[in-house]
TINUSE-197570 format. One line per 5 residues: number of its first residue (from 1); their letters; for each residue y, x, z of N, C-alpha, C, O. Coordinates in Angstrom, 3 decimals. Atoms other than C-alpha are relative to their C-alpha. Layout:
<nodes>
NUM) a) Y/X/Z/Y/X/Z/Y/X/Z/Y/X/Z; ...
</nodes>
This chain:
<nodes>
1) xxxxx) -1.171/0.830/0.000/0.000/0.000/0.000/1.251/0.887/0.000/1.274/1.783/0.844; -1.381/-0.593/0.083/3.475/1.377/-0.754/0.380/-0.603/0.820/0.006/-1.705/1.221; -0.935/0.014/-1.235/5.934/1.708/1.799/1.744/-0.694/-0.607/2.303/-0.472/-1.681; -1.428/0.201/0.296/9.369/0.331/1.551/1.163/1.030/0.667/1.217/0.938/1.893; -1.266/-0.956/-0.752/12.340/2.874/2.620/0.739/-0.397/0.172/1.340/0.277/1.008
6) xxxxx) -1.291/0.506/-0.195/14.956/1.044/2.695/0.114/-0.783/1.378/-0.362/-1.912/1.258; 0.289/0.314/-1.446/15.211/0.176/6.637/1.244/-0.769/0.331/1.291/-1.672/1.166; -1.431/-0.171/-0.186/18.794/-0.031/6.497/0.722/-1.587/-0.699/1.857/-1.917/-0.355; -0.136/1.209/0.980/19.068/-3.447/4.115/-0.583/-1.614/0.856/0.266/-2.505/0.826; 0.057/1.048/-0.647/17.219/-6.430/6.256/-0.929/0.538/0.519/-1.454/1.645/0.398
11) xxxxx) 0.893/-0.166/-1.197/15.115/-7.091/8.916/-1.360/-0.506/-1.201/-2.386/-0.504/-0.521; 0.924/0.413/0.325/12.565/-8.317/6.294/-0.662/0.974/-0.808/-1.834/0.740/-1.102; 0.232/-1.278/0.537/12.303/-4.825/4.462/-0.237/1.127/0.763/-0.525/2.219/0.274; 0.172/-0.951/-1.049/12.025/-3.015/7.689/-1.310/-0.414/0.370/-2.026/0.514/0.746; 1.145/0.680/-0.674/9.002/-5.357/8.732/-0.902/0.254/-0.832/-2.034/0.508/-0.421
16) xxxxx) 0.981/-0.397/0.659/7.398/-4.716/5.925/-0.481/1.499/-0.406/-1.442/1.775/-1.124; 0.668/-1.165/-0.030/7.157/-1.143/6.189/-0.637/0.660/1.310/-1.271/1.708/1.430; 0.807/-0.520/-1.100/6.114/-0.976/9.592/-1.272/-0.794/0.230/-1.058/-1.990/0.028; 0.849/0.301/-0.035/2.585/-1.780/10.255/-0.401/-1.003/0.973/-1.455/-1.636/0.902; 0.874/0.350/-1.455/2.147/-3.251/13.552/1.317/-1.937/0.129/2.539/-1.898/0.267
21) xxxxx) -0.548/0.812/0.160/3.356/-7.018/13.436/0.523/-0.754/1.241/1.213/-1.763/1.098; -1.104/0.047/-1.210/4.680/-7.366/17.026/1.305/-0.005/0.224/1.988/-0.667/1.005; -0.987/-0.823/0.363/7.267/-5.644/16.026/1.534/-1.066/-0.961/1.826/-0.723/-2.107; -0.575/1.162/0.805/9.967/-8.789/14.784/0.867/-0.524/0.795/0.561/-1.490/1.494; -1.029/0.454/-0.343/13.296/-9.121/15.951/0.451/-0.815/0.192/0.733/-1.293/1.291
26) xxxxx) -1.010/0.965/0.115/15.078/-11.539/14.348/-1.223/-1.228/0.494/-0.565/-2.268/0.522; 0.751/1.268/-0.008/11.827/-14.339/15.198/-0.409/0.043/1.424/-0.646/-1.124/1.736; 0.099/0.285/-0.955/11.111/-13.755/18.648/1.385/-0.591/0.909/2.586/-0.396/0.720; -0.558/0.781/-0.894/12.508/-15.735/21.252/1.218/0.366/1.083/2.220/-0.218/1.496; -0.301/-0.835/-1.223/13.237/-12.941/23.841/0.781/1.653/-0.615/0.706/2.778/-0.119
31) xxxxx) -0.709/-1.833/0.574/15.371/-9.894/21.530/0.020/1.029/1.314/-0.627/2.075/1.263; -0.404/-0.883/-1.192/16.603/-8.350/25.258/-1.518/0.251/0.588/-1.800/1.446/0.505; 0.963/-0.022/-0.603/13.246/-8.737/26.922/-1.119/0.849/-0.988/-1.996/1.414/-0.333; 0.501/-0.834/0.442/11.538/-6.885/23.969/0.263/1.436/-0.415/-0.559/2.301/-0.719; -0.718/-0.962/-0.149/13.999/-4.412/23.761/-0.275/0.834/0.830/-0.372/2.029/0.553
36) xxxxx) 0.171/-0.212/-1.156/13.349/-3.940/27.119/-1.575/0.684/0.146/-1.519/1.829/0.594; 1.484/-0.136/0.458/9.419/-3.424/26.622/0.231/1.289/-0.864/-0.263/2.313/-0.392; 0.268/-1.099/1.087/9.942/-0.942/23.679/1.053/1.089/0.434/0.809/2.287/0.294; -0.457/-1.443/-1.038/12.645/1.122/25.689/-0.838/0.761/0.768/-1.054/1.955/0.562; 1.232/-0.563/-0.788/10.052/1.734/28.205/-0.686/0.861/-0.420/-0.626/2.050/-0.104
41) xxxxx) 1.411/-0.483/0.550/7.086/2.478/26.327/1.110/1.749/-1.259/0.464/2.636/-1.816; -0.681/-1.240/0.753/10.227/5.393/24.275/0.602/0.687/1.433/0.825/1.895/1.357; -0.239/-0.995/-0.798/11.284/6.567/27.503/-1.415/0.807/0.455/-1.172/1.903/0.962; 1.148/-0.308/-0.637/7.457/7.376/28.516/-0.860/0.886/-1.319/-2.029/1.272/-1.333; 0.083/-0.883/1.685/7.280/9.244/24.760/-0.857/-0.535/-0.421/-1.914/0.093/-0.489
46) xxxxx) 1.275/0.466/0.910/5.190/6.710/22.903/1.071/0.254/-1.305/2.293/0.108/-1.269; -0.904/-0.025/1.339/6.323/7.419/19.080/0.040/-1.063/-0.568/1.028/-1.122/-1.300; -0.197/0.814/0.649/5.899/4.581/17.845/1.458/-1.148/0.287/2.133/-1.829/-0.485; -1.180/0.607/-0.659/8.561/2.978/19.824/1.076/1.062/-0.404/2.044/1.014/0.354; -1.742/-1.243/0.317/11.441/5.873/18.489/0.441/-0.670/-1.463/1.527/-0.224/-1.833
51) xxxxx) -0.528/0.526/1.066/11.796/3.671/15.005/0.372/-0.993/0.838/1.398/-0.628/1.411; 0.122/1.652/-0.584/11.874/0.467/16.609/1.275/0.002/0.765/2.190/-0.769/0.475; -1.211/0.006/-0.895/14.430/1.327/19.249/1.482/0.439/-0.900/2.582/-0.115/-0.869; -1.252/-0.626/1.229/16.756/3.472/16.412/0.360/-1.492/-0.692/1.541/-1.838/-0.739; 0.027/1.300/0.606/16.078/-0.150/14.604/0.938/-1.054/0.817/1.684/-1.691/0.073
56) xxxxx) -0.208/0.590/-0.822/17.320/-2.069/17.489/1.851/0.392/0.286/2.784/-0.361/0.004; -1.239/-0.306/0.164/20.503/-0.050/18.209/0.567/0.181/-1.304/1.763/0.231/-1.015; -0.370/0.033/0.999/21.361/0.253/14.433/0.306/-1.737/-0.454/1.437/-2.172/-0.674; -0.027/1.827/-0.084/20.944/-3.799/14.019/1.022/-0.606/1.259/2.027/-1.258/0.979; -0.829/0.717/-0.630/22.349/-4.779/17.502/-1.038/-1.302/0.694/-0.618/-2.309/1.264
61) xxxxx) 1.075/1.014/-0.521/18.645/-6.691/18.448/-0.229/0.868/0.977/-0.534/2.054/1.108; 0.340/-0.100/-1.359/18.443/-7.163/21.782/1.057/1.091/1.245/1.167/1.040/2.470; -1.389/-0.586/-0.585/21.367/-4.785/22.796/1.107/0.049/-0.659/1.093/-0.412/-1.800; -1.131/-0.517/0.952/24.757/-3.696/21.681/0.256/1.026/-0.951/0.290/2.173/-0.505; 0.672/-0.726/1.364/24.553/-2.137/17.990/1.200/0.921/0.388/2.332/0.797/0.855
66) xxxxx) -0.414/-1.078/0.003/25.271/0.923/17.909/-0.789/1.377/-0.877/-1.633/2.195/-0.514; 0.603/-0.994/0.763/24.593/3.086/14.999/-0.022/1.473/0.272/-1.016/2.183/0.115; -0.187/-1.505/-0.543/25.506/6.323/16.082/-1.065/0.461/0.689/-1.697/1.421/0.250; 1.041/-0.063/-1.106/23.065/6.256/19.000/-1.334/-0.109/-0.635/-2.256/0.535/-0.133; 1.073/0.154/0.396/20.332/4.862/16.369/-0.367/1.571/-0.288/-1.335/2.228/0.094
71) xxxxx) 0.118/-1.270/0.796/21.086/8.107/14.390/-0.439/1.027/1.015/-1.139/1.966/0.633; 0.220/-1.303/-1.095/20.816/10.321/17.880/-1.389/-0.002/0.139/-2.080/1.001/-0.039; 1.588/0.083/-0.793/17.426/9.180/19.114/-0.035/0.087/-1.156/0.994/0.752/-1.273; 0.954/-0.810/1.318/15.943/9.897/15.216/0.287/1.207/0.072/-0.707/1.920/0.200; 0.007/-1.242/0.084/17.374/12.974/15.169/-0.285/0.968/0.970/-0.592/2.132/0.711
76) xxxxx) 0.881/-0.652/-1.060/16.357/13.889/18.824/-1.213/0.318/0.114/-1.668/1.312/0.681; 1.751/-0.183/0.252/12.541/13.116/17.869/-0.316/0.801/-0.998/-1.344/1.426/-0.739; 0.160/-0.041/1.521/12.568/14.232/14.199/-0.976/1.094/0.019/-2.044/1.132/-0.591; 1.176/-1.643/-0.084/11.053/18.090/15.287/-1.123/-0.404/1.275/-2.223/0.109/1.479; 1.191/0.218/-1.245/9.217/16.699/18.345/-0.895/-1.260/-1.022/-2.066/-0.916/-0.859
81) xxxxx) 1.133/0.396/1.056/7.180/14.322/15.725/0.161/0.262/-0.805/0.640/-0.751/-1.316; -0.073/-0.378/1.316/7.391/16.080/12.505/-0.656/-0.677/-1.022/-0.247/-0.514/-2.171; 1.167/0.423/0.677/4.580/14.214/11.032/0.664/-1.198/-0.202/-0.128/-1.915/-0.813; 0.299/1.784/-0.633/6.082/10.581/11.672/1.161/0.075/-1.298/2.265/0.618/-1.263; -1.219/0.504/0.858/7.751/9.343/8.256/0.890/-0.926/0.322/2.102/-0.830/0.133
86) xxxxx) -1.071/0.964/-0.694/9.212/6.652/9.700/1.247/-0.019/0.344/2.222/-0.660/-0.050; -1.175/-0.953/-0.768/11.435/8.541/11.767/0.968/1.102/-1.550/2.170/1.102/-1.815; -0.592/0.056/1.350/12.047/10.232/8.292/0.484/-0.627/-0.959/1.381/0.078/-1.421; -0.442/0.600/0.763/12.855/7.787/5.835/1.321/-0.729/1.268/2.459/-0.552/0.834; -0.985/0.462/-0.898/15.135/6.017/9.099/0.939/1.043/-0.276/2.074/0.728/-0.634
91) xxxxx) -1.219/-1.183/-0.422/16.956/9.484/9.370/0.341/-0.344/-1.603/1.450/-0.873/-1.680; -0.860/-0.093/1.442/17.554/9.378/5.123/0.585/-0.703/-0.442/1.346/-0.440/-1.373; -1.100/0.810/0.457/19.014/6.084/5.011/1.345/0.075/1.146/2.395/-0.565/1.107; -1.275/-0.104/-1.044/21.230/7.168/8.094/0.950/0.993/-1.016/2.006/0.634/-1.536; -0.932/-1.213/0.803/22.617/10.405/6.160/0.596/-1.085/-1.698/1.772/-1.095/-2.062
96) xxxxx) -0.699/0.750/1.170/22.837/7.835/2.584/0.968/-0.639/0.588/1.858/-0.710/-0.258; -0.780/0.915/-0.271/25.031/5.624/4.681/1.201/0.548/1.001/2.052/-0.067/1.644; -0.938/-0.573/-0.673/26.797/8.598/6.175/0.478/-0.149/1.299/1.624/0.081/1.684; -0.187/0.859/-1.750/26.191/7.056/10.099/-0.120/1.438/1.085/0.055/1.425/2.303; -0.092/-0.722/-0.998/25.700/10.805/11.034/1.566/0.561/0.578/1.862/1.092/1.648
101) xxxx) -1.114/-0.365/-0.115/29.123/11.411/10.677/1.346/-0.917/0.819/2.544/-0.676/0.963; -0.730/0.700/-0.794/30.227/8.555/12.750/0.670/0.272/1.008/0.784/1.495/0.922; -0.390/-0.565/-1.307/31.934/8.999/16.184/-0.904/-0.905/0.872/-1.160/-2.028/0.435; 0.874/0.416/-0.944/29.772/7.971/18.905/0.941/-0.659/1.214/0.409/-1.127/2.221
</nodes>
């Protein structure tokens, strides 16, 4: 299955490149309360939770958007998971959309 890259365009092009269908912002009930859940499980270094949360502060689901911050936490993980495209294609539509150069 091809991947979609474009992360940065809707929540329905982001969903479809991540695998794990939990994972759905705009349709759950509880945005803060899953937010809340997938902070956790990224403060306790699960990787899979370091798109999701970048996703979350870049969007503005479940906290206050804040792109800058998405762009920090990808680029904080990027060498501590090297392997994880995710975290790659996230970081290349940050630099296309020029969000590293934001002010924080």
């Amino acid at each position: 299955m091809k991947k979609n890259i474009s992360f940065l365009s809707d929540s329905n092009t982001f969903r479809s490149s991540i695998s794990n269908p939990a994972f759905d912002w705009t349709e759950k009930s509880y945005p803060s309360e899953s937010f809340k859940w997938y902070h956790k499980a990224y403060q306790q270094g699960c990787e899979e939770s370091i798109v999701r949360i970048a996703y979350a502060y870049f969007h503005g689901y479940g906290i206050k958007k804040d792109m800058p911050k998405a762009f920090s936490i990808l680029k904080e993980n990027e060498k501590r998971f090297p392997n994880n495209t995710d975290i790659k294609h996230f970081l290349l539509e940050c630099y296309k959309h020029e969000i590293s150069r934001q002010k924080k």
